[in-house]
Structure formats: structure tokens, C-alpha cells
PyMOL Python script that loads the backbone (N, CA, C, O; Angstrom):
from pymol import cmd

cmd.read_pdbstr("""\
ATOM      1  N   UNK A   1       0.857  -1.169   0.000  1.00  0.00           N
ATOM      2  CA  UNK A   1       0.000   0.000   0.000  1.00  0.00           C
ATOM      3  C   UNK A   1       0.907   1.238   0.000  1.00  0.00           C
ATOM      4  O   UNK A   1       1.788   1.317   0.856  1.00  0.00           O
ATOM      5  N   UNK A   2       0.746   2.196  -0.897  1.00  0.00           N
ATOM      6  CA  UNK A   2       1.365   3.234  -0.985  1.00  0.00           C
ATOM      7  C   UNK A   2       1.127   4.059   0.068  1.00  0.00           C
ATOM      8  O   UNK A   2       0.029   3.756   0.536  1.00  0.00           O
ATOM      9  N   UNK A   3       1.897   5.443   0.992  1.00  0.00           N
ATOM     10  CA  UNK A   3       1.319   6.302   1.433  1.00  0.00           C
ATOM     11  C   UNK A   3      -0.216   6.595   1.312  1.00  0.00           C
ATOM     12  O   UNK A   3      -1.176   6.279   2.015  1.00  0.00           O
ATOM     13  N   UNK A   4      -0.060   7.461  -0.072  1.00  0.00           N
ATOM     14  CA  UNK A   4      -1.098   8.025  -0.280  1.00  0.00           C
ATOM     15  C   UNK A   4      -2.499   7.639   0.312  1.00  0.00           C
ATOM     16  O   UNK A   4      -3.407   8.182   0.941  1.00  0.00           O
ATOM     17  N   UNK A   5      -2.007   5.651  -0.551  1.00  0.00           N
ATOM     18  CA  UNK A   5      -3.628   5.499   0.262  1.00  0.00           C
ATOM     19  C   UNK A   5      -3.403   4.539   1.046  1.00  0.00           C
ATOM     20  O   UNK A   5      -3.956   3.449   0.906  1.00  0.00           O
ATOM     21  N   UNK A   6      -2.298   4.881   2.273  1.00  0.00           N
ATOM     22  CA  UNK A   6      -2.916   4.780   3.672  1.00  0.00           C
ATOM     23  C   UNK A   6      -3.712   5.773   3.880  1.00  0.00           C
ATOM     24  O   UNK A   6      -4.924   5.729   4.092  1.00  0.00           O
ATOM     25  N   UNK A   7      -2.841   6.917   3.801  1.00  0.00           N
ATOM     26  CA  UNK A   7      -3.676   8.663   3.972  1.00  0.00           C
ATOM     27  C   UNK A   7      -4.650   8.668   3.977  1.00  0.00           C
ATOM     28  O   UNK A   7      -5.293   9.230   4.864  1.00  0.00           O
ATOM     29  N   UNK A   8      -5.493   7.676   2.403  1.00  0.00           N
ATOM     30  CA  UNK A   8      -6.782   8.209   2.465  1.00  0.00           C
ATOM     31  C   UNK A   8      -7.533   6.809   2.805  1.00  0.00           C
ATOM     32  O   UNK A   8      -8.536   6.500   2.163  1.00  0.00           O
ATOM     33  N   UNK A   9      -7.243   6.331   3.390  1.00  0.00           N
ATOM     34  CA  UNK A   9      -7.513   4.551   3.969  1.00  0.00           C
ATOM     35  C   UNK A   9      -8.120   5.217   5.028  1.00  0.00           C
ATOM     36  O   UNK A   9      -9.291   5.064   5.375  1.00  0.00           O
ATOM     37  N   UNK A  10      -6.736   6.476   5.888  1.00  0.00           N
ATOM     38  CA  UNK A  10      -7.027   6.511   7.319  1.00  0.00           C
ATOM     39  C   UNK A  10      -7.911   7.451   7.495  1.00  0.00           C
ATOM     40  O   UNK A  10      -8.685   7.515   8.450  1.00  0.00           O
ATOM     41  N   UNK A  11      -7.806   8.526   6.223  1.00  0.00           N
ATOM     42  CA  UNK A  11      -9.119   9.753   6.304  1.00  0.00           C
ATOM     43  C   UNK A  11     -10.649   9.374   6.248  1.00  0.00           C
ATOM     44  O   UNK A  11     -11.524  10.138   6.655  1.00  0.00           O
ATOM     45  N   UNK A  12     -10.940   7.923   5.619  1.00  0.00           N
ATOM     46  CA  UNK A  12     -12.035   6.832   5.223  1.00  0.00           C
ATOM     47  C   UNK A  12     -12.638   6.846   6.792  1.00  0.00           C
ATOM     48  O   UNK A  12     -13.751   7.242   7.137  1.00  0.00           O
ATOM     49  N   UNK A  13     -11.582   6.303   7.632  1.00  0.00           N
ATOM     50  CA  UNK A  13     -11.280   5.480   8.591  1.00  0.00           C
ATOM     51  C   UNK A  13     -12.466   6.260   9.607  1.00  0.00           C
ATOM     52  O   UNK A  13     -13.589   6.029  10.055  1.00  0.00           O
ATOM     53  N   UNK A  14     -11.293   7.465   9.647  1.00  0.00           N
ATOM     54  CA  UNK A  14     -11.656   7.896  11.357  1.00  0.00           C
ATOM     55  C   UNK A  14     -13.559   9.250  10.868  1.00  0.00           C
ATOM     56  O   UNK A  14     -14.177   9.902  11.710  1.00  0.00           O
ATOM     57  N   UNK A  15     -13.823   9.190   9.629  1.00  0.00           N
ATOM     58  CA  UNK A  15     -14.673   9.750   9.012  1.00  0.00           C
ATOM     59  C   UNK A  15     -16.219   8.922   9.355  1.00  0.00           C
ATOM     60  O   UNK A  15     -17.389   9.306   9.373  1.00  0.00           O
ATOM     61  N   UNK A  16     -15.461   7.450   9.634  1.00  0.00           N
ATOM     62  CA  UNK A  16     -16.390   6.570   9.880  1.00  0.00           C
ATOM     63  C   UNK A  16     -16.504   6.245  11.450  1.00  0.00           C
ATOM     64  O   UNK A  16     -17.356   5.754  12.190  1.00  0.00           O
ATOM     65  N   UNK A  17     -15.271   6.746  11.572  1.00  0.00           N
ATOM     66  CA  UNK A  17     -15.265   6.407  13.473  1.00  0.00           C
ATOM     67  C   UNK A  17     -15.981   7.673  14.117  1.00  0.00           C
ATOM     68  O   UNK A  17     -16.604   7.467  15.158  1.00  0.00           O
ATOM     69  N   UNK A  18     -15.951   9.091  13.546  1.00  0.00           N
ATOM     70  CA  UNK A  18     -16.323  10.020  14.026  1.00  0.00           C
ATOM     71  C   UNK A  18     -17.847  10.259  13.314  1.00  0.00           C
ATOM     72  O   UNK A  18     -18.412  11.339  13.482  1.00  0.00           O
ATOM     73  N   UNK A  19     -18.086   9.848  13.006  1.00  0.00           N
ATOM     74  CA  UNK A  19     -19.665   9.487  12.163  1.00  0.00           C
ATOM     75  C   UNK A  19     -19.599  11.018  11.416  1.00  0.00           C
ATOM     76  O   UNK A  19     -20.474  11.796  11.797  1.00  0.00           O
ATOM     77  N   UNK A  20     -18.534  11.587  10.266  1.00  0.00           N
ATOM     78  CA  UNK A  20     -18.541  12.444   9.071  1.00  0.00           C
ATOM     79  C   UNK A  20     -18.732  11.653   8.241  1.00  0.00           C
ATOM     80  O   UNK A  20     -18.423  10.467   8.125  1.00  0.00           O
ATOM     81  N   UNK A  21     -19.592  12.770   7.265  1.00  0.00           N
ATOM     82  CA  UNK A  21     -19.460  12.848   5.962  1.00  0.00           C
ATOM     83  C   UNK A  21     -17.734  13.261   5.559  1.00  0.00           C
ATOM     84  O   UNK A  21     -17.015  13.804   6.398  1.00  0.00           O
ATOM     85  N   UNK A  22     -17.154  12.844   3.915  1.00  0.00           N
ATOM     86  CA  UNK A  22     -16.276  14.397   3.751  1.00  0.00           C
ATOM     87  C   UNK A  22     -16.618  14.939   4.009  1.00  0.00           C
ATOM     88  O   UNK A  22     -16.051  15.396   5.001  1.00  0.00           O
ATOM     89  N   UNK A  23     -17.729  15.570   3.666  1.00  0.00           N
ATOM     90  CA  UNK A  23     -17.922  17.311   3.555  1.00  0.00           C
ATOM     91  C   UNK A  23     -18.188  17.649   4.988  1.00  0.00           C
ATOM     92  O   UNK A  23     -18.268  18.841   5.283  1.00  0.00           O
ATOM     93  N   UNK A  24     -18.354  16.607   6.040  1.00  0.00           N
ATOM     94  CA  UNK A  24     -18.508  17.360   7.310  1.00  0.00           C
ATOM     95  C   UNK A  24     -17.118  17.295   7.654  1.00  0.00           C
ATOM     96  O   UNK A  24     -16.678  18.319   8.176  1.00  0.00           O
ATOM     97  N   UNK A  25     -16.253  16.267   7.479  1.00  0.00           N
ATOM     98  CA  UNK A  25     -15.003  16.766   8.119  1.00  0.00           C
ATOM     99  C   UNK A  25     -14.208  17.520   7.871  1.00  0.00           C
ATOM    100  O   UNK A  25     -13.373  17.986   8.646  1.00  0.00           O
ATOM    101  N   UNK A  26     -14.457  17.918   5.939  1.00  0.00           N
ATOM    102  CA  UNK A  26     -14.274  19.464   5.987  1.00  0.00           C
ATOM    103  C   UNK A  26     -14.818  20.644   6.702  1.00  0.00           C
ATOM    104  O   UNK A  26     -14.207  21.445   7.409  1.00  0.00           O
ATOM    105  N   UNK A  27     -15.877  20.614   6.442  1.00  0.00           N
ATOM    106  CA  UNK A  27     -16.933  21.752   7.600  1.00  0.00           C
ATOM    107  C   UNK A  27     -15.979  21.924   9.115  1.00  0.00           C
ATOM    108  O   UNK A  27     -15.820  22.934   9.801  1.00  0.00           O
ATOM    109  N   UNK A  28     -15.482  20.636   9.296  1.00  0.00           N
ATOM    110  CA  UNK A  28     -15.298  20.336  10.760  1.00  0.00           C
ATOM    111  C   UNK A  28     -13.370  20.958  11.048  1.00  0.00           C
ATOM    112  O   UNK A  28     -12.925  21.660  11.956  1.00  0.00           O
ATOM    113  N   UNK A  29     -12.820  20.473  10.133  1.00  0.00           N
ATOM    114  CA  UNK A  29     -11.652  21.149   9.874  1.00  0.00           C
ATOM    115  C   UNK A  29     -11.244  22.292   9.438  1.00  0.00           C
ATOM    116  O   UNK A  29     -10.032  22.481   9.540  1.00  0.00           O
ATOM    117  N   UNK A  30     -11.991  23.279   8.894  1.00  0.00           N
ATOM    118  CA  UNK A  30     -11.729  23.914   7.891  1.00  0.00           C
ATOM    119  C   UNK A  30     -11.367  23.734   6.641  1.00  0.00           C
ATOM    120  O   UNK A  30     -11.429  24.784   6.002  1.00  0.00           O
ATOM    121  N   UNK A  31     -11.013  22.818   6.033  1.00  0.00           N
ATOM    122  CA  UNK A  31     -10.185  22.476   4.631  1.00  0.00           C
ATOM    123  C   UNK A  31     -11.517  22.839   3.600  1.00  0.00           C
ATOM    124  O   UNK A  31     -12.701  23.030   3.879  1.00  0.00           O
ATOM    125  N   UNK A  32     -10.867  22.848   2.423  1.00  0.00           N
ATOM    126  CA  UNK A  32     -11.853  23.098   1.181  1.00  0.00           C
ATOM    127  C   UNK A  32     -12.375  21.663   1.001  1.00  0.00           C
ATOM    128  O   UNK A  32     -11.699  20.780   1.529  1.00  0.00           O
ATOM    129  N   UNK A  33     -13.450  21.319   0.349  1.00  0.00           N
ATOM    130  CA  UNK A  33     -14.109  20.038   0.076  1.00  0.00           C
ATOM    131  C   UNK A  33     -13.260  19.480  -1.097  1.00  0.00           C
ATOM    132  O   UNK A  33     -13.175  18.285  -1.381  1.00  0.00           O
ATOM    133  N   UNK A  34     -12.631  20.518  -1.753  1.00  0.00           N
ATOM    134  CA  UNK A  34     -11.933  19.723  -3.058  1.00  0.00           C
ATOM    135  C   UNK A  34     -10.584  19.239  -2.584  1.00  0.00           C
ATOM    136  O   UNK A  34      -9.882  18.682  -3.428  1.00  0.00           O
ATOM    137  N   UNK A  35     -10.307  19.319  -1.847  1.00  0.00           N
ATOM    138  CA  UNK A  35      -8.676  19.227  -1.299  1.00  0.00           C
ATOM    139  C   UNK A  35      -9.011  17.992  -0.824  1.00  0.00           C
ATOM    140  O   UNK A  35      -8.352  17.169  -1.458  1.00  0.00           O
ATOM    141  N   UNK A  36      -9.721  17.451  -0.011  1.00  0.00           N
ATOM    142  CA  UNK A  36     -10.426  16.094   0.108  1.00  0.00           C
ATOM    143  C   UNK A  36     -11.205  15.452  -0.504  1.00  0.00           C
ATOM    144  O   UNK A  36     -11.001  14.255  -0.302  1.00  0.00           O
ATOM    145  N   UNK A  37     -11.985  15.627  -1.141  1.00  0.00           N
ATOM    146  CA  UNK A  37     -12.656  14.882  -2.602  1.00  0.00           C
ATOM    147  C   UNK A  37     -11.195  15.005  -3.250  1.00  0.00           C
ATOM    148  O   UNK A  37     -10.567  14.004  -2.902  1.00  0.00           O
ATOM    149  N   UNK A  38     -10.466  15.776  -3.995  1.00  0.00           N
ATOM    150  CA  UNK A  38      -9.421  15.677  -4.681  1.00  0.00           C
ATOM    151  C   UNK A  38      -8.711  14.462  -4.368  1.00  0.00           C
ATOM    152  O   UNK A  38      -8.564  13.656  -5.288  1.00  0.00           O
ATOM    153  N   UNK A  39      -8.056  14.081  -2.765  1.00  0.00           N
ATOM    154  CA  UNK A  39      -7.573  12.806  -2.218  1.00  0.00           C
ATOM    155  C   UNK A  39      -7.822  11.712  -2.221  1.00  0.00           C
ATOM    156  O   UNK A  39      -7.066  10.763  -2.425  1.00  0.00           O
ATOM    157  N   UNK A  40      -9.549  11.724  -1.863  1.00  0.00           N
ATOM    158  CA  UNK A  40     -10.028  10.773  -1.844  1.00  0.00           C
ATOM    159  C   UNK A  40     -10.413   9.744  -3.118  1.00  0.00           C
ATOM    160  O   UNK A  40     -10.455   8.514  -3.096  1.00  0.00           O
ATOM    161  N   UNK A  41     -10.713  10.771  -4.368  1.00  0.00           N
ATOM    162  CA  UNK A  41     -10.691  10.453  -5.505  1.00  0.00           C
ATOM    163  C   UNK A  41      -9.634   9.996  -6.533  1.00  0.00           C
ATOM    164  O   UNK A  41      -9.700   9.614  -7.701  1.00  0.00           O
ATOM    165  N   UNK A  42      -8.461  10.215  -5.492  1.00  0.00           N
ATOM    166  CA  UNK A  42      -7.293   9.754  -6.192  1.00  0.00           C
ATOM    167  C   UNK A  42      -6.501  10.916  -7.505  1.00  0.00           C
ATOM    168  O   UNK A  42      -5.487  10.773  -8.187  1.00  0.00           O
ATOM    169  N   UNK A  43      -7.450  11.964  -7.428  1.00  0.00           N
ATOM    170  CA  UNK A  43      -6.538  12.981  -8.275  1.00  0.00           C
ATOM    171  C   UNK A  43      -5.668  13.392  -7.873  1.00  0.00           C
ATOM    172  O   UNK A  43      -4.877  13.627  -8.787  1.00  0.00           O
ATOM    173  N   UNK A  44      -5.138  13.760  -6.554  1.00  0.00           N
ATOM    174  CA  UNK A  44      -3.983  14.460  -5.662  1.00  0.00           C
ATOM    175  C   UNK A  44      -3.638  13.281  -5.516  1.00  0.00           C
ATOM    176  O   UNK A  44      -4.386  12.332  -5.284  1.00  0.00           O
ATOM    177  N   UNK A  45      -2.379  13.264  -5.655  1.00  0.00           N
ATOM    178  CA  UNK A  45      -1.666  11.580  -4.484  1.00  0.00           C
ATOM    179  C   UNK A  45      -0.926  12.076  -4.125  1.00  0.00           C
ATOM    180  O   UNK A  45       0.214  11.691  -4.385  1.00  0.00           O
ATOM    181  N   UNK A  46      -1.237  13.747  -2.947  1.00  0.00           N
ATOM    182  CA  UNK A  46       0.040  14.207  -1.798  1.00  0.00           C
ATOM    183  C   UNK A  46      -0.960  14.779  -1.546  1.00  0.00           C
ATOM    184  O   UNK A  46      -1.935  15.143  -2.202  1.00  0.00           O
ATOM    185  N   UNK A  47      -0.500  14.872  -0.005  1.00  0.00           N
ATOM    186  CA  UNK A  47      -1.668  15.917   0.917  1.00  0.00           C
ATOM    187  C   UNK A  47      -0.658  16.449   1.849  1.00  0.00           C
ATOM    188  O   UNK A  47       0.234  15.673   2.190  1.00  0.00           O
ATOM    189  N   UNK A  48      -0.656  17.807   2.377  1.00  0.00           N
ATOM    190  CA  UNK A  48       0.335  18.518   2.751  1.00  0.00           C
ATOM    191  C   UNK A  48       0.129  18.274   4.700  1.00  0.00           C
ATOM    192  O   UNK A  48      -0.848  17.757   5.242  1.00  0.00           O
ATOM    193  N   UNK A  49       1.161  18.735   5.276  1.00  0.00           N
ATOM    194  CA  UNK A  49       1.426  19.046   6.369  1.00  0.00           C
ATOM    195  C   UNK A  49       0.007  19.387   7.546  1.00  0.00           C
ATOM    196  O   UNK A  49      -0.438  18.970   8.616  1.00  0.00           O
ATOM    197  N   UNK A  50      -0.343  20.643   6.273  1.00  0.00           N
ATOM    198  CA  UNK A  50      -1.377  21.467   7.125  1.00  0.00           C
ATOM    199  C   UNK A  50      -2.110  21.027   6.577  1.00  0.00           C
ATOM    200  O   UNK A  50      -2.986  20.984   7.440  1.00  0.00           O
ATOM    201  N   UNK A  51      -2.592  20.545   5.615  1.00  0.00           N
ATOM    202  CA  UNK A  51      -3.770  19.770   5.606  1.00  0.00           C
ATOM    203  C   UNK A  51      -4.113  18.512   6.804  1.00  0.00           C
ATOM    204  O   UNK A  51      -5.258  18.284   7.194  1.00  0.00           O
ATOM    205  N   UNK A  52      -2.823  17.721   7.313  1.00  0.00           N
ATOM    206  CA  UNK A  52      -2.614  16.932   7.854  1.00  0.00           C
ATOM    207  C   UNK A  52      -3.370  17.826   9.843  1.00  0.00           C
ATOM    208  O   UNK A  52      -4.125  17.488  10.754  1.00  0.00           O
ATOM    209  N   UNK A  53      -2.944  18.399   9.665  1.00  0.00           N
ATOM    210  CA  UNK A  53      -2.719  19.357  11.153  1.00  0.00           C
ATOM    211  C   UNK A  53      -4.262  19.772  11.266  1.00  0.00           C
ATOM    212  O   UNK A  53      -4.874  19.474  12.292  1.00  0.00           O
ATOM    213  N   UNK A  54      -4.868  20.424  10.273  1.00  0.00           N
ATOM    214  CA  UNK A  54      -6.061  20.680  10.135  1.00  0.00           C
ATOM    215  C   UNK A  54      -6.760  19.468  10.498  1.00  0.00           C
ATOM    216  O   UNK A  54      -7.155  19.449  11.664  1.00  0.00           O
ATOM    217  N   UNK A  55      -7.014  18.442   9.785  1.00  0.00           N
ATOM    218  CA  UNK A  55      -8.052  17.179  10.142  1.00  0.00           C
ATOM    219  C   UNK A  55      -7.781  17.107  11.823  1.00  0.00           C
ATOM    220  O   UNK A  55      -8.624  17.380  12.678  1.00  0.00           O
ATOM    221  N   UNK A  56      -6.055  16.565  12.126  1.00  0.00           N
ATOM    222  CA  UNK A  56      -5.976  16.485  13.897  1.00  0.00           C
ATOM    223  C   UNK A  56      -6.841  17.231  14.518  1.00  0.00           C
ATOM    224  O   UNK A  56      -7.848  16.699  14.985  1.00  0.00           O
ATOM    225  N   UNK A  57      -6.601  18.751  14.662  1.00  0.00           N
ATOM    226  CA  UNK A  57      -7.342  19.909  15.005  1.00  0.00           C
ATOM    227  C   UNK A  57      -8.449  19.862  15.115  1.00  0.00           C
ATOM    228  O   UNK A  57      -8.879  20.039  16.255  1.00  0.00           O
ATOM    229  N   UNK A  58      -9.555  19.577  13.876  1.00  0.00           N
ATOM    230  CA  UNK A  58     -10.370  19.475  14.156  1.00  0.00           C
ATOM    231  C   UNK A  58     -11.373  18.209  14.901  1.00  0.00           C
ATOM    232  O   UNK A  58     -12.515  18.145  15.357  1.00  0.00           O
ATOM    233  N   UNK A  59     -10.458  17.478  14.758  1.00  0.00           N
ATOM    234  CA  UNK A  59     -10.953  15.679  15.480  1.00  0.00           C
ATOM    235  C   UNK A  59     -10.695  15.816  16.422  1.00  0.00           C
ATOM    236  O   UNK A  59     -11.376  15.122  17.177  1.00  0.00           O
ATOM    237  N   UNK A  60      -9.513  16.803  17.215  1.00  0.00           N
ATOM    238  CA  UNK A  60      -8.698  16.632  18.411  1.00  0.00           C
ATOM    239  C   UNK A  60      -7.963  15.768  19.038  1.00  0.00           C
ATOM    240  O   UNK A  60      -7.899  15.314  20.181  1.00  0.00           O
ATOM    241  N   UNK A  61      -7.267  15.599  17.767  1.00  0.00           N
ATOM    242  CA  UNK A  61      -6.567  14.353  18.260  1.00  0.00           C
ATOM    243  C   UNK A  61      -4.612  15.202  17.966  1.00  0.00           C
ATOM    244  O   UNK A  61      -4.247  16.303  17.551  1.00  0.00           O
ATOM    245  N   UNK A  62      -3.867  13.966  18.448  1.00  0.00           N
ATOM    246  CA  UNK A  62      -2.638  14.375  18.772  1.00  0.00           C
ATOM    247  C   UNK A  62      -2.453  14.140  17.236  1.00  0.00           C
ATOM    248  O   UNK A  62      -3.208  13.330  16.699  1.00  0.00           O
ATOM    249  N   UNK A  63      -1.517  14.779  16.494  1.00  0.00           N
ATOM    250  CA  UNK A  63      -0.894  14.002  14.875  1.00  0.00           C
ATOM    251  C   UNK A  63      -0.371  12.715  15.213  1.00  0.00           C
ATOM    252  O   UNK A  63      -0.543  11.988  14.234  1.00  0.00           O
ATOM    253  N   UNK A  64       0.418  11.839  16.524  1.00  0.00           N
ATOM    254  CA  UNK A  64       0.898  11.063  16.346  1.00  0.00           C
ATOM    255  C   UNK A  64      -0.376   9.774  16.573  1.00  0.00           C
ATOM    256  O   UNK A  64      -0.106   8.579  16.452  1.00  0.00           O
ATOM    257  N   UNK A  65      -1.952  10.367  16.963  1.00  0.00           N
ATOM    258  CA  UNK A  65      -2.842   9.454  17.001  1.00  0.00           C
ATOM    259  C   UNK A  65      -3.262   8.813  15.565  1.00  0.00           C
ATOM    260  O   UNK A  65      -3.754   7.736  15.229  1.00  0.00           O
ATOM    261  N   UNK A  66      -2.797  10.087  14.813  1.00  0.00           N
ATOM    262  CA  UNK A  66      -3.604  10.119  13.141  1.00  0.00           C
ATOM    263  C   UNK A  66      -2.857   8.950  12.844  1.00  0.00           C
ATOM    264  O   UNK A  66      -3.481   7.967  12.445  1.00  0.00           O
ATOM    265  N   UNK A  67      -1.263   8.874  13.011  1.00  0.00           N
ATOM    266  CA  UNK A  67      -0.558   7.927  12.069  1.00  0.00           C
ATOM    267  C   UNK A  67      -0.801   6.532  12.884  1.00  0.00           C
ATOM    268  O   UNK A  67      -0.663   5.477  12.266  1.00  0.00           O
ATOM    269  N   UNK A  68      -1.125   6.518  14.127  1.00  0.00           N
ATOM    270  CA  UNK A  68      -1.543   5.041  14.917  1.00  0.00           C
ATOM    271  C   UNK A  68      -2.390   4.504  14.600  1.00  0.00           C
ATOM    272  O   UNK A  68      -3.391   4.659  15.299  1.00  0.00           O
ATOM    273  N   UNK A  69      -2.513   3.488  13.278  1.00  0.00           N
ATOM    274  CA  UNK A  69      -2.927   2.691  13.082  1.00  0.00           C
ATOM    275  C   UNK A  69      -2.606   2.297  11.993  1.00  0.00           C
ATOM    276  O   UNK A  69      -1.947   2.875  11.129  1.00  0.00           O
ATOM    277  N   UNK A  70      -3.401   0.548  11.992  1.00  0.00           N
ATOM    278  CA  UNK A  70      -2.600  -0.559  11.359  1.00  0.00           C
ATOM    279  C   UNK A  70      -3.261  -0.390  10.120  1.00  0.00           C
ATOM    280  O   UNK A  70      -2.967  -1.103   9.161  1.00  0.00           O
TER     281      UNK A  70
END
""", "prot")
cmd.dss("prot")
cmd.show_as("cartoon", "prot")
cmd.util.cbc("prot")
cmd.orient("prot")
């Protein structure tokens, strides 16, 4: 499995653990809806830092929770 889609394995993931839509965990993060539809759809295969920091932020979670898991 490439990065990428762990990335968007794990954005799937916790979207389903936190009962979002995308578009709510954009709402919920701030991020644009295309920056995540873009990921998720496989047109972007990189997602930046602060994009990364943003999702934590808004889930409230630590960044090193985001990358904990299998």
C-alpha cells in the first residue's frame, strides 16, 4: 500500500469512526471540500502538512494518534 492510500484509507477510517461525511469533516476542519474529494478520488496523491494538522485539530486528536494505526 502506498502512502497516499494509507492517507486516504485513514481519512475513510476515522470519518467513519467520528460518524462524518467528507464534507462534514471538511466543515469540521476547515479544509476546502476539493482538497479532500481531490484525495479521496485519487486525483492528488500528496496531501500537505497542514492539511494533515487541520483534520488532527479538528478531530482533536494528537498528529501522532492520526498515524496510529494498522
Amino acid at each position: 500500500m502506498s502512502i497516499t492510500e494509507a492517507l486516504r484509507h485513514r481519512i475513510l477510517q476515522l470519518c467513519m469512526e467520528y460518524d462524518l461525511t467528507i464534507g462534514g469533516l471538511c466543515t469540521r476542519c476547515g479544509i476546502a471540500p476539493s482538497t479532500l474529494n481531490n484525495l479521496i478520488g485519487g486525483r492528488n496523491r500528496s496531501v500537505n502538512a497542514l492539511t494533515l494538522a487541520r483534520i488532527c485539530e479538528g478531530l482533536e486528536m494528537p498528529l501522532s494518534e492520526f498515524f496510529d494505526s494498522e
